[in-house]
N, C-alpha and C positions, 0 to 999 in steps of 0.2 A: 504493500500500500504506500503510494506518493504522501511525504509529509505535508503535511496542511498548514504547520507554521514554517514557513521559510523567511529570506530576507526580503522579499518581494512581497510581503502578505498583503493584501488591500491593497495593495501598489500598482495599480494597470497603466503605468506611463512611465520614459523616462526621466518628466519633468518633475513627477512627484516622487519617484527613489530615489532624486537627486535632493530634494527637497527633505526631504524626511530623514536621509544618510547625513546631509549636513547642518542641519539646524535644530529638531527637532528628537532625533534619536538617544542621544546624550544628556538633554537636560533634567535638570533634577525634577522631582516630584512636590507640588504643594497642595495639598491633600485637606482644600478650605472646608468642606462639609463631609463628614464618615462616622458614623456609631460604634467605632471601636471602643471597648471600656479602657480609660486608663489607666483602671487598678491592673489588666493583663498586658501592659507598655510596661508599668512600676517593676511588674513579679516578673516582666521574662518569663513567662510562661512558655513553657513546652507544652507538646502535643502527642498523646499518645500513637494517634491513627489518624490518617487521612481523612476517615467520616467525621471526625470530632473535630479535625481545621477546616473544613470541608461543607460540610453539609448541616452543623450545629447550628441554631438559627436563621440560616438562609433559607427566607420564604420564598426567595425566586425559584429554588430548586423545589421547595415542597410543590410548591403551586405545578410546574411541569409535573412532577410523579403523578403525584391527584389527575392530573388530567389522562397520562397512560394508564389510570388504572389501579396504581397502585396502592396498595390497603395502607392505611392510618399508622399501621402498627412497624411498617417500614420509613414510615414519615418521622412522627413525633412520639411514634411508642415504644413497645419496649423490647422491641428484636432488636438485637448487638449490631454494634457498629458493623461491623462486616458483612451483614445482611442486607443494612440499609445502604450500603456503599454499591453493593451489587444490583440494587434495587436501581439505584442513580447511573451505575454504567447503563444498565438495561433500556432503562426514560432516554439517557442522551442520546444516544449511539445514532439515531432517527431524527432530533431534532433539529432538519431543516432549515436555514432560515431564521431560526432562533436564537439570539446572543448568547447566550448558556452554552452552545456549540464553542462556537469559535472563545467564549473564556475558558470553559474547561480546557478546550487546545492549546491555550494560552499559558494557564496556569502550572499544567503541567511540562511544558514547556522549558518557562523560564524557571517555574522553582526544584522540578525533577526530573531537569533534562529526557525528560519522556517528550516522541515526535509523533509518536503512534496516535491516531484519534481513540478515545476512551470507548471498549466497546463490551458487549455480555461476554466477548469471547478471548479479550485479551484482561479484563479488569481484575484475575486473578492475580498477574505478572503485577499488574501494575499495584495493585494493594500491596502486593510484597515490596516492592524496587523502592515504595514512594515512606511505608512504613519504615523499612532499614534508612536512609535520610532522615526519618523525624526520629528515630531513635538512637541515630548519632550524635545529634544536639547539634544538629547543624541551622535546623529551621526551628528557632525560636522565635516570639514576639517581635523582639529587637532587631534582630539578622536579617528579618524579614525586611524589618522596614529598611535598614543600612545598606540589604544586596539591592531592595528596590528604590535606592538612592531618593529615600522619602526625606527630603529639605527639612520639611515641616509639616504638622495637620493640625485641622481641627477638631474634637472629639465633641460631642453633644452633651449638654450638662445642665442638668436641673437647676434654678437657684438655692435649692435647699442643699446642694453636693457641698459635701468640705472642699475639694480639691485637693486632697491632702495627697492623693496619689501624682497630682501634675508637679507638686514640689517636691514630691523623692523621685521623678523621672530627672527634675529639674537638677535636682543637688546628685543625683548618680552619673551625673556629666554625659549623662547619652546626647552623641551628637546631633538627630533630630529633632527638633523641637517640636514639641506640644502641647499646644496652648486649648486651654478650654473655651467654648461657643458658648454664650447665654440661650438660653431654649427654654421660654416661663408658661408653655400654655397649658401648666396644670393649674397655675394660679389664673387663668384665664378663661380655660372652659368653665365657668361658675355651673353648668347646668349639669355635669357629672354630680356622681352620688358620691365620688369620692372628696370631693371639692373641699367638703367642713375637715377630711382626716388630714387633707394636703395643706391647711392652714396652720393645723397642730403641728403639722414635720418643719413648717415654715418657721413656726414660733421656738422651735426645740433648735432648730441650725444658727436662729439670730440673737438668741436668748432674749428676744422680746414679745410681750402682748400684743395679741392683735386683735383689736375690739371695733373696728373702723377703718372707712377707707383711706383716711388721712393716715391711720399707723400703717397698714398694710404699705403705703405708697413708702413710709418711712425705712419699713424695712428691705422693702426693694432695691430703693435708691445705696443702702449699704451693703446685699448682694451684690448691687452690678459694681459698686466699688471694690471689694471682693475680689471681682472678678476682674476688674480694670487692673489689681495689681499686680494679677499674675498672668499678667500679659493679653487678656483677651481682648480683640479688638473686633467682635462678630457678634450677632444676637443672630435667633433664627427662631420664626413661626411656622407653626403648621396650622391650617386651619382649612375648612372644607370650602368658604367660600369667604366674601370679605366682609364685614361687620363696620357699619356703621352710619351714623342720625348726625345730624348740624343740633338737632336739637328737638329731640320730641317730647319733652316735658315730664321725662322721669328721673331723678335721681337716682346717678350711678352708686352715691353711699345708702342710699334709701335699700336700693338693690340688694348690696354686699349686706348689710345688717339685718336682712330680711331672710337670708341664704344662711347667715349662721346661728340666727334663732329658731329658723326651722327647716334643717338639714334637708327633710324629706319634702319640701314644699317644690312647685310646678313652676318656673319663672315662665312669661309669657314673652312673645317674640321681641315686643318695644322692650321689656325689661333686659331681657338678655341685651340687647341693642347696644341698650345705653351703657350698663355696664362696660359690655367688651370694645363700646367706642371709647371710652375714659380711658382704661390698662391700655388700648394699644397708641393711644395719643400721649400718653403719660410716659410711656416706653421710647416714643420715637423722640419726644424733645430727650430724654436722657439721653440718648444715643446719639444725637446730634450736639448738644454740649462736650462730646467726650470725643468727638471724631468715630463712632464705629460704623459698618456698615450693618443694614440690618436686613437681614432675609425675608422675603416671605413666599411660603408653599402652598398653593390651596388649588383646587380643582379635584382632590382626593375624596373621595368615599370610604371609608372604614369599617371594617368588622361588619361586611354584610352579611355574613353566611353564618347566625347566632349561636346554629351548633356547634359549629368548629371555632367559634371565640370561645363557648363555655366548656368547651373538651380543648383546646391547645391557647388559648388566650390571644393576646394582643401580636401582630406582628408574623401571623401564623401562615400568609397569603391569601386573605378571604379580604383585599382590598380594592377597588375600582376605580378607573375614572370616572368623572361628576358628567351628567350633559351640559352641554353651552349652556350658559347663562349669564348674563348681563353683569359682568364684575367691574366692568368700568364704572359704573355712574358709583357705587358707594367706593371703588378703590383712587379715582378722582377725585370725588370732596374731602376724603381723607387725606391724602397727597397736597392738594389744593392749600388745606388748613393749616399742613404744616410748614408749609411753603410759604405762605401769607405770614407766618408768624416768622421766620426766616428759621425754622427747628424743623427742614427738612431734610433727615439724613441722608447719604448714601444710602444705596439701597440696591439690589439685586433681587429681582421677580421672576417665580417658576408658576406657570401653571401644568397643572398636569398634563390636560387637553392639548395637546398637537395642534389643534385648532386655532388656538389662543397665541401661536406663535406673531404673526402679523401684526395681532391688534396690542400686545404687550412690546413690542418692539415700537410701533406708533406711540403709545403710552411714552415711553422711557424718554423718548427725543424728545415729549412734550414740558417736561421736566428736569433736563440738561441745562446747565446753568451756563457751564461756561470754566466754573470754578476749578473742575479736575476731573481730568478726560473717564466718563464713562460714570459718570456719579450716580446717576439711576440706567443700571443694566441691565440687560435681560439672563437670565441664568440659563446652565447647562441642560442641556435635553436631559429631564430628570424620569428616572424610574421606570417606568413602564415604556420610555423614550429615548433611554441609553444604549441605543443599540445604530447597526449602520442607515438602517431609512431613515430614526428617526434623530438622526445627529446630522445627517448630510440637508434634511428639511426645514430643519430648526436653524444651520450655518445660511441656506438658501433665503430664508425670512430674517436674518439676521442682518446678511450683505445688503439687502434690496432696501432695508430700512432705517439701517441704521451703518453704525460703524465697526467691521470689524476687528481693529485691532486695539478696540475698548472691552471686547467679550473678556468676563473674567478667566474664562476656559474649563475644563475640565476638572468633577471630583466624583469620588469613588460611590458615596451615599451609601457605603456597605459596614459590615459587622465580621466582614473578614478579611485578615493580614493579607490571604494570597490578593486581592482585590485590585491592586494597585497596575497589575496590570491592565485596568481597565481606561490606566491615562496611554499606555501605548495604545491599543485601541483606539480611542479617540484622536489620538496623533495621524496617525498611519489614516484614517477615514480622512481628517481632517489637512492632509498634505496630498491627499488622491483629488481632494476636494479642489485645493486651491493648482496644483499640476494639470488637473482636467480641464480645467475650466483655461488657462496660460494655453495648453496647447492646440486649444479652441480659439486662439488670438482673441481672447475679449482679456486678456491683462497681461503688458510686457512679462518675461521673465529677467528682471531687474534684483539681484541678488542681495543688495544691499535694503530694500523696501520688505523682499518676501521674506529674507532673515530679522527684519525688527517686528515683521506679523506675527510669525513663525514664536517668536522666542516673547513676545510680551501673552500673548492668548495660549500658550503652551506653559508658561511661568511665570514671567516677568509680573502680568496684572496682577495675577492673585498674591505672591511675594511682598508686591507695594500695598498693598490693601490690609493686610497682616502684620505688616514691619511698620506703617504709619507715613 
């Protein structure tokens, strides 16, 4: 069988191997948004088996098996890892078309020199070959990140997190940096059941009461300080669509003190409103006094499939894109407002919807100041998007609208070390992209322009956006 990663992968021209070999190939990783925990950066964690670096929380791969067929118990249950491994050769071997292909090829690849595609009839070889490596201590936490010349990342963190693990990554002198992301939309979703327990973990991390929205704001403001010290310069929302009123006549503390006298009470859609328009307005002038950039995710649907969030929980692959729906008009008066007050951040916008490409690219230019190149950008083809349609579609609405070599570029949005190969990936699409299009004569091949594109949307943007 012909290997499937070679030096040519995704590379159909010779203006984009020339491109990719020389600008591109070599630079480091800055790894702005990924869920890795970094209590397992701190411990160096080893890995016993393949399925355990592999396949342990990764819902992209559950979601594929579930779709071939495969029973729950090779998923998220409790047949041994080498079952479940065998279960994942079986799913890939066929999947077509599907990024999970060409990552596995990837993966194994770069971190166990394996060229062979992953299949039910070699996966025995390869459990062994990939096993003996993780049990030389060769593919740790750390190693991983330093062979995949990861610069820097960002890890996702509650405000109620001590951080205590980012400061013994810190003082263990590992040379990657690891700065923790603000990500607050526990204290944000008010209409969760857990909402009143996530107050108490709030008040136990800040050692203050919170009796009011006025305290709650207090203790925030000394989380994100917290968090401004050890180095973060990022916040990030998720949220399924965007939230918010100029002014509908409820009081947002009325809200909040109404939610923690009675936990189990119904908030109604203006109530939620208003709330969630105060924390997210309250958050972005913070964010904008302090220089950070602030993210926001929405177009997501969640935990639709209620069996399988009450048998395997949150994160499980039972999530969806949202249908179109009109997020301008509330993510404009928002934007608008903070803009009018001059406390409107940086900012970086993902929607889920593919669709949403054009008109969030429109959006962003509407909002460019002038101040520093690329201040409201549009973000990386995220999630259900990361792959090669939907990267080359999302660059295609990206050029036509805006500018790009303000795109922040490429991040992993994963929960696994092997991941990182997912910025070659997006390199290699993304130098097929701009080589194709050169030897179509719609843009000089000017080496000196395509190497400052190349190396700011490959690194450089998200580097300066991090570094300050």
């Amino acid at each position: 069988m012909n290997n499937l990663i070679n030096d040519n992968f995704l590379l159909e021209n010779n203006t984009a191997i020339d491109l990719y070999n020389s600008f591109a190939k070599d630079l480091p990783i800055v790894d702005y948004h990924c869920h890795i925990e970094s209590k397992e950066i701190a411990e160096d964690i080893h890995f016993d088996n393949i399925a355990e670096l592999w396949l342990k929380g990764d819902h992209y791969k559950w979601r594929l098996m579930r779709t071939c067929g495969v029973d729950e118990k090779y998923i998220t249950g409790d047949a041994s890892d080498k079952e479940k491994f065998m279960m994942w050769a079986k799913s890939v071997e066929s999947a077509f078309g599907n990024p999970l292909y060409h990552w596995t090829c990837l993966e194994l690849a770069r971190y166990f020199d394996i060229y062979e595609p992953l299949t039910s009839e070699n996966a025995e070889e390869v459990w062994n070959r990939a096993n003996e490596i993780l049990r030389s201590g060769k593919l740790t936490a750390k190693s991983i990140m330093t062979m995949s010349k990861a610069e820097l990342i960002c890890t996702t963190d509650d405000p109620a997190d001590s951080l205590i693990y980012h400061d013994r990554i810190r003082e263990s002198g590992f040379a990657s940096g690891v700065l923790p992301a603000f990500r607050p939309d526990n204290i944000v979703d008010i209409e969760k059941v857990s909402f009143n327990d996530y107050v108490k973990k709030l008040e136990s991390a800040s050692g203050r009461t919170i009796s009011s929205l006025a305290e709650l704001k207090d203790v925030l403001i000394s989380r994100i300080d917290l968090f401004a010290s050890k180095g973060c310069r990022l916040s990030d929302h998720g949220t399924e669509y965007i939230w918010f009123t100029e002014n509908n006549g409820i009081d947002a503390s009325d809200v909040f003190e109404k939610k923690l006298s009675d936990p189990g009470c119904r908030l109604n859609k203006d109530e939620l409103t208003s709330y969630k328009t105060e924390l997210m307005l309250f958050f972005a002038r913070e964010y904008a006094k302090r220089g950070w950039t602030m993210q926001l995710h929405f177009g997501c649907k969640r935990n639709v499939n209620t069996h399988m969030f009450e048998t395997a929980g949150v994160n499980c692959g039972c999530d969806t894109i949202t249908g179109s729906f009109d997020f301008v008009t509330p993510l404009t008066g928002y934007m608008d407002k903070l803009n009018s007050e001059g406390l409107l951040p940086k900012m970086i916008i993902y929607s889920l919807n593919p669709v949403d490409n054009t008109v969030i690219d429109t959006l962003c230019g509407s909002y460019n100041d002038g101040s520093v190149p690329g201040k409201i950008s549009h973000g990386a083809a995220w999630w259900f998007n990361d792959n090669l349609l939907g990267m080359e579609e999302h660059l295609k609405a990206l050029c036509t609208q805006s500018l790009l070599p303000c795109f922040p570029g490429m991040l992993t949005d994963s929960r696994c070390f092997l991941s990182y190969t997912r910025h070659e990936y997006f390199r290699r699409i993304f130098c097929n992209f701009l080589g194709t299009e050169i030897e179509r004569g719609r843009f000089p091949n000017d080496k000196r322009i395509l190497k400052d594109i190349i190396e700011r949307v490959c690194y450089k943007n998200a580097l300066n956006m991090l570094k300050g």
